[in-house]
N, C-alpha and C positions, 0 to 999 in steps of 0.2 A: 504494500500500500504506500501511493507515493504521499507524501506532506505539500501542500499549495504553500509555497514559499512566502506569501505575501501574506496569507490569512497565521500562517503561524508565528511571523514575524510580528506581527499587529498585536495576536493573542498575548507573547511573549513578553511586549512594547507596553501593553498596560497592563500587566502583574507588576512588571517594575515602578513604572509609576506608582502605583498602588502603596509600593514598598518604600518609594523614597518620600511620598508625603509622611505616610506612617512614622519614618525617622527621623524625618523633619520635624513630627508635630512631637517626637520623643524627647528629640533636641532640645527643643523651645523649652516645655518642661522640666527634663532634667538635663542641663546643659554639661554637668559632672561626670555625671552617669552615663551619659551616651559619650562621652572623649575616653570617658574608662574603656565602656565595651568598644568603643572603637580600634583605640592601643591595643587591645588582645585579638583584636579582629585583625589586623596586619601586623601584629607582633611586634609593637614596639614595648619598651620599657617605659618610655615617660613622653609620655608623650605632651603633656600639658604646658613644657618650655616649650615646645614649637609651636602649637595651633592655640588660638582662643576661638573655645566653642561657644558658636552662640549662630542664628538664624536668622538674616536679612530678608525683606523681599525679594532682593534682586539675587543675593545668593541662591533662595530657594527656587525662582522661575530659571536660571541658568541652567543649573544642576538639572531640577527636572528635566529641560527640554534634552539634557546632555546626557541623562542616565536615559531617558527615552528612545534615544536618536542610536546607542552602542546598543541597546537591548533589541533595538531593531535588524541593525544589522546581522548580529551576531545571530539573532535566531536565523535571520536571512540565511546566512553563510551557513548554518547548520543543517537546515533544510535543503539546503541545496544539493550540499554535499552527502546526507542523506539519501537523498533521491537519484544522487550519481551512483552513491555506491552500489545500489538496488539493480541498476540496470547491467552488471556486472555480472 
């Protein structure tokens, strides 16, 4: 069964979103707490000399459209590539 590249890439493109409002709005609220989970989430040690966590508007519309635009892709490129190897 092949994947329609477009419909899965889309599908794909707003779980993300979904996900990065969701962090955003975690953000807002705990700004501590989410630079915590974040630091273990890419494994740094300390992370709170480098970043100040906190949530702009224009932080959060960038990012959105920028976590939307690579989630596109990449399901793009997975489905694609999917669908290549099938015909194999």
């Amino acid at each position: 069964m092949e994947l329609n590249e477009k419909k899965f890439a889309l599908a794909a493109a707003k779980v993300m979103g979904i996900w990065y409002v969701l962090c955003a709005a975690f953000v807002a609220l705990a700004p501590e707490v989410g630079l915590r989970l974040f630091g273990w989430m890419v494994h740094l040690v300390n992370l709170e000399s480098v970043v100040n966590a906190g949530v702009t508007a224009t932080g959060f519309f960038v990012g959105l459209v920028e976590l939307v635009a690579l989630a596109y892709a990449t399901a793009w490129a997975f489905a694609w590539f999917y669908n290549r190897s099938l015909r194999r």
